[in-house]
N, C-alpha and C positions, 0 to 999 in steps of 0.2 A: 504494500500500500504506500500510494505520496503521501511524504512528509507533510504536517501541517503548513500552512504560510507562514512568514517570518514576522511582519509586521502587526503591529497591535493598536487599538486606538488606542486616541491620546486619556490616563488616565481622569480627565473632568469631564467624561463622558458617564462616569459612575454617580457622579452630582447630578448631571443633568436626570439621570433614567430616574434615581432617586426623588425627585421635585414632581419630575412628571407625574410617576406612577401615587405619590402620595396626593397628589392634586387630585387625580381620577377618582382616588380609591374614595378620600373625604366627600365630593362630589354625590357619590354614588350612596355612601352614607347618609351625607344630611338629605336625598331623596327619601330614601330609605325611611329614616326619622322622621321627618316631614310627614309624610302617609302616616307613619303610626299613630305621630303625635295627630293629627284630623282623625282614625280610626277614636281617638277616645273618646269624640266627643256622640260616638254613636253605644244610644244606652248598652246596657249588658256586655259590654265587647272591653270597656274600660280597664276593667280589672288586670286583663290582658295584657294591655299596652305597656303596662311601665314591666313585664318578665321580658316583652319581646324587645323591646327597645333596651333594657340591659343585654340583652342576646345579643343584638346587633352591636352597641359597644364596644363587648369581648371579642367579634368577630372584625369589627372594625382593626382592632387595635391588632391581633394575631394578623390580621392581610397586610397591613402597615409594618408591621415585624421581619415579617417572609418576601415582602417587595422591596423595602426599604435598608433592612440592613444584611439580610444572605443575599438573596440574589445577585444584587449588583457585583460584588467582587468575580459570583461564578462566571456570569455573565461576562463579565472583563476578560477572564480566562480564556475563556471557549470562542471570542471572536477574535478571527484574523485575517486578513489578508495578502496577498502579493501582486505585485503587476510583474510579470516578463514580458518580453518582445513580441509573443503568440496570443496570450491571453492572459486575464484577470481572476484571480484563483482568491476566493471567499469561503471559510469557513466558521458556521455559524451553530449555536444551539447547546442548549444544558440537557435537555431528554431525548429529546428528536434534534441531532444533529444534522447539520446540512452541510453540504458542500458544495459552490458552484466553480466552475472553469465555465469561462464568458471569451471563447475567441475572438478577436480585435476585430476579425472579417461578418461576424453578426453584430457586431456594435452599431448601433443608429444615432446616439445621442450621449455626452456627458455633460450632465450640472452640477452645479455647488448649490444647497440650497443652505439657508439660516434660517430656523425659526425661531420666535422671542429667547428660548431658553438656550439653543445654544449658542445666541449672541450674548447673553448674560455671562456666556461662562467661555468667550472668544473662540469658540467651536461653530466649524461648519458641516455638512455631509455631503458626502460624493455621490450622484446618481449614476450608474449606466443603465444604458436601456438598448433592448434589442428587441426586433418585432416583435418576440416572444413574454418578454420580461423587464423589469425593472429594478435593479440589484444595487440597494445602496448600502454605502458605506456608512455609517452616523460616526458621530464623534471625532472629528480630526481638526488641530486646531488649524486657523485661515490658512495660511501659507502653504501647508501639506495638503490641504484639501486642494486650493488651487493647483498647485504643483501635481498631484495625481488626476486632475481632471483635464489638464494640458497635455499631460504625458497620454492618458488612456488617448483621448483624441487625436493625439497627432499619429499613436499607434492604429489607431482603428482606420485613420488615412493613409496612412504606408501601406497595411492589409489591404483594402479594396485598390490600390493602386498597382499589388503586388497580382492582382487575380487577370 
Protein backbone atom coordinates (compact mmCIF):
# COMPACT_ATOMS: atom_id res chain seq x y z
CA UNK A 1 0.00 0.00 0.00
CA UNK A 2 1.03 4.14 -0.78
CA UNK A 3 2.51 5.77 1.99
CA UNK A 4 0.38 8.39 3.55
CA UNK A 5 0.89 12.01 2.05
CA UNK A 6 3.52 14.15 3.72
CA UNK A 7 1.88 17.25 4.38
CA UNK A 8 -0.48 18.39 7.20
CA UNK A 9 -2.75 21.26 7.71
CA UNK A 10 -1.73 24.13 9.31
CA UNK A 11 -2.32 23.25 13.06
CA UNK A 12 -5.20 26.47 13.65
CA UNK A 13 -7.38 24.53 11.69
CA UNK A 14 -8.17 22.60 15.16
CA UNK A 15 -9.56 26.00 16.57
CA UNK A 16 -11.36 26.74 13.75
CA UNK A 17 -13.30 22.84 13.55
CA UNK A 18 -13.59 23.58 17.24
CA UNK A 19 -15.69 27.03 17.18
CA UNK A 20 -17.57 25.62 14.37
CA UNK A 21 -18.65 22.53 15.57
CA UNK A 22 -19.56 24.16 19.13
CA UNK A 23 -21.45 26.88 17.25
CA UNK A 24 -23.71 24.17 15.50
CA UNK A 25 -23.84 21.89 18.27
CA UNK A 26 -25.20 25.10 20.95
CA UNK A 27 -27.48 26.06 17.84
CA UNK A 28 -29.09 23.00 17.71
CA UNK A 29 -29.57 22.83 21.52
CA UNK A 30 -31.13 26.09 22.31
CA UNK A 31 -33.69 24.77 19.24
CA UNK A 32 -33.81 21.90 21.06
CA UNK A 33 -34.62 23.93 24.60
CA UNK A 34 -36.78 26.22 22.81
CA UNK A 35 -39.40 23.42 21.86
CA UNK A 36 -39.31 22.08 25.37
CA UNK A 37 -39.33 25.11 27.05
CA UNK A 38 -43.05 26.05 24.75
CA UNK A 39 -43.92 22.15 25.22
CA UNK A 40 -44.41 23.32 29.13
CA UNK A 41 -46.68 25.42 28.68
CA UNK A 42 -49.17 22.67 27.28
CA UNK A 43 -51.20 21.30 30.57
CA UNK A 44 -50.15 17.66 31.63
CA UNK A 45 -46.87 17.51 29.54
CA UNK A 46 -45.00 20.20 32.17
CA UNK A 47 -43.82 17.80 34.45
CA UNK A 48 -41.87 16.41 31.73
CA UNK A 49 -40.14 19.20 30.49
CA UNK A 50 -37.79 20.23 33.08
CA UNK A 51 -36.36 15.70 33.13
CA UNK A 52 -36.18 16.25 29.37
CA UNK A 53 -34.58 19.47 29.16
CA UNK A 54 -31.87 18.38 31.90
CA UNK A 55 -31.51 15.35 29.37
CA UNK A 56 -30.75 17.47 26.65
CA UNK A 57 -28.13 19.40 28.91
CA UNK A 58 -26.15 16.31 29.68
CA UNK A 59 -26.21 15.43 26.02
CA UNK A 60 -25.54 18.96 25.14
CA UNK A 61 -22.58 19.14 27.18
CA UNK A 62 -21.17 15.00 26.32
CA UNK A 63 -21.42 16.40 22.15
CA UNK A 64 -19.57 19.60 23.02
CA UNK A 65 -16.99 17.10 24.85
CA UNK A 66 -16.52 14.41 21.95
CA UNK A 67 -16.45 17.45 19.19
CA UNK A 68 -14.62 19.85 20.93
CA UNK A 69 -11.99 18.43 22.70
CA UNK A 70 -11.19 14.46 21.03
CA UNK A 71 -11.81 14.81 17.89
CA UNK A 72 -10.12 17.76 16.67
CA UNK A 73 -6.58 16.47 17.44
CA UNK A 74 -7.71 12.84 15.74
CA UNK A 75 -8.97 14.71 13.03
CA UNK A 76 -5.60 16.68 12.63
CA UNK A 77 -3.93 13.37 12.45
CA UNK A 78 -5.79 11.56 9.96
CA UNK A 79 -5.75 14.60 7.30
CA UNK A 80 -3.15 14.93 4.75
CA UNK A 81 -2.16 15.74 1.65
CA UNK A 82 0.54 15.98 -1.36
CA UNK A 83 0.75 17.41 -4.72
CA UNK A 84 3.31 15.71 -7.23
CA UNK A 85 3.65 16.54 -10.88
CA UNK A 86 0.75 13.67 -11.83
CA UNK A 87 -1.74 14.34 -9.38
CA UNK A 88 -3.03 15.60 -5.83
CA UNK A 89 -3.00 12.79 -3.33
CA UNK A 90 -5.69 13.55 -0.04
CA UNK A 91 -6.11 11.54 2.80
CA UNK A 92 -8.94 11.86 4.99
CA UNK A 93 -11.01 10.24 7.94
CA UNK A 94 -11.07 8.87 11.66
CA UNK A 95 -13.66 5.73 10.96
CA UNK A 96 -14.29 5.76 7.34
CA UNK A 97 -11.20 6.63 5.90
CA UNK A 98 -10.77 8.02 2.57
CA UNK A 99 -8.26 8.40 0.01
CA UNK A 100 -8.28 10.54 -3.18
CA UNK A 101 -5.42 10.64 -6.15
CA UNK A 102 -7.07 13.65 -8.38
CA UNK A 103 -4.99 13.44 -11.80
CA UNK A 104 -3.93 17.03 -12.90
CA UNK A 105 -5.43 15.90 -16.54
CA UNK A 106 -9.39 15.65 -14.72
CA UNK A 107 -8.73 18.91 -12.94
CA UNK A 108 -11.36 21.69 -14.14
CA UNK A 109 -10.89 24.31 -11.51
CA UNK A 110 -8.79 25.45 -8.39
CA UNK A 111 -9.86 28.02 -5.48
CA UNK A 112 -8.90 29.44 -2.36
CA UNK A 113 -11.89 30.01 -0.45
CA UNK A 114 -12.04 32.01 3.31
CA UNK A 115 -14.87 31.89 5.39
CA UNK A 116 -15.50 34.22 8.47
CA UNK A 117 -13.67 31.66 10.74
CA UNK A 118 -10.82 30.88 8.81
CA UNK A 119 -10.07 34.45 8.33
CA UNK A 120 -10.29 34.88 12.12
CA UNK A 121 -7.79 32.58 12.41
CA UNK A 122 -5.53 33.72 8.87
CA UNK A 123 -6.53 30.35 7.23
CA UNK A 124 -7.75 29.68 3.83
CA UNK A 125 -9.00 26.35 1.97
CA UNK A 126 -8.00 24.96 -1.39
CA UNK A 127 -10.73 23.62 -3.60
CA UNK A 128 -10.08 21.36 -6.71
CA UNK A 129 -12.67 20.27 -8.75
CA UNK A 130 -13.12 17.82 -11.50
CA UNK A 131 -16.31 17.19 -13.60
CA UNK A 132 -16.71 14.58 -11.16
CA UNK A 133 -15.91 16.02 -7.75
CA UNK A 134 -14.91 18.70 -5.57
CA UNK A 135 -11.91 17.97 -3.13
CA UNK A 136 -10.91 20.46 -0.62
CA UNK A 137 -8.27 21.01 1.23
CA UNK A 138 -9.46 23.21 4.72
CA UNK A 139 -7.02 24.74 6.89
CA UNK A 140 -3.93 26.15 5.25
CA UNK A 141 -2.66 29.30 6.22
CA UNK A 142 -2.96 32.22 3.04
CA UNK A 143 0.35 32.00 1.48
CA UNK A 144 0.22 27.99 1.20
CA UNK A 145 -3.14 27.96 0.33
CA UNK A 146 -2.34 30.23 -2.45
CA UNK A 147 0.90 28.74 -3.32
CA UNK A 148 -0.85 25.11 -3.66
CA UNK A 149 -3.72 26.60 -5.64
CA UNK A 150 -1.18 28.04 -8.33
CA UNK A 151 0.80 25.14 -8.36
CA UNK A 152 -2.34 22.59 -8.67
CA UNK A 153 -3.36 24.95 -11.71
CA UNK A 154 -0.51 25.40 -13.46
CA UNK A 155 -0.04 21.48 -13.17
CA UNK A 156 -3.54 20.77 -14.38
CA UNK A 157 -2.36 23.11 -17.44
CA UNK A 158 0.88 21.28 -18.25
CA UNK A 159 -1.55 17.91 -18.00
CA UNK A 160 -4.03 18.94 -20.65
CA UNK A 161 -1.26 20.55 -22.76
CA UNK A 162 0.80 17.21 -22.31
CA UNK A 163 -2.53 15.15 -23.91
Amino acid sequence: MKPLPVNQLDPRVKNVWRLNDAIWITVIMLVVAGTLFGLTLVPGVAEWMGLMLGISVVVWVVLLLIWVVILPPIRFVRWRYEISPEYLDIAKGIVWRKRYIIPFIRVQNTDTRQGPLLRLFGLASVTVSTAAHRHEIPGLDVASAEDLRDRAAELARLAREDV
